[in-house]
N, C-alpha and C positions, 0 to 999 in steps of 0.2 A: 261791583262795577267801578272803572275808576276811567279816569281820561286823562289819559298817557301824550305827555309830549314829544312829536316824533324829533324834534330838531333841540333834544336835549339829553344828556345821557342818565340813567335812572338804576338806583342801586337796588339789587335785591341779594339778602340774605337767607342764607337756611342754617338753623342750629338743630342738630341731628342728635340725641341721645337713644340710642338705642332701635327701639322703633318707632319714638316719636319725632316727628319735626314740626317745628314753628318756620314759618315764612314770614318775611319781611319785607315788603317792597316800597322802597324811600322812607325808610323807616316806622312805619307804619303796619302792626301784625294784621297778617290778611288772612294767616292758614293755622291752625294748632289742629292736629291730626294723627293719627296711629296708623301703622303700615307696616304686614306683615309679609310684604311681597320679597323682601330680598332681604332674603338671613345672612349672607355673607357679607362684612366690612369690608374696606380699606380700597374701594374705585365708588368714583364717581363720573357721571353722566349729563352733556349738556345738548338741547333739544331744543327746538323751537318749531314750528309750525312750518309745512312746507313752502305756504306764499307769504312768509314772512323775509323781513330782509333787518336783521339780527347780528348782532358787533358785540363781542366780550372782551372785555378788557380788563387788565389791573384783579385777577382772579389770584384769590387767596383762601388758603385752605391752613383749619389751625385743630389743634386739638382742645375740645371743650373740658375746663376743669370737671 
């Protein structure tokens, strides 16, 4: 549980090898997790909750050594 500033912008990260990923929100690991839902690379997906009101920006995608 964390308490999120709405009148401020908030970074999260995902590093993705394989089937695992770590999550990141403000720099802080919030997620390390295995996931065998989607075998196929190279798309990704952005979602947010329907009564959510949600702005991305400055989105960067890179390949993990």
């Amino acid at each position: 549980n964390h308490i999120i500033s709405i009148k401020a912008w908030q970074t999260l990260q995902v590093v993705a090898r394989g089937n695992r990923f770590k999550i990141f929100f403000n720099e802080q690991p919030v997620i390390d997790i295995s996931d065998e839902t989607f075998q196929v690379g190279g798309k990704i997906g952005l979602w947010t909750k329907a009564d959510a009101l949600t702005y991305f920006d400055d989105l960067k995608l890179s390949i993990a050594d």
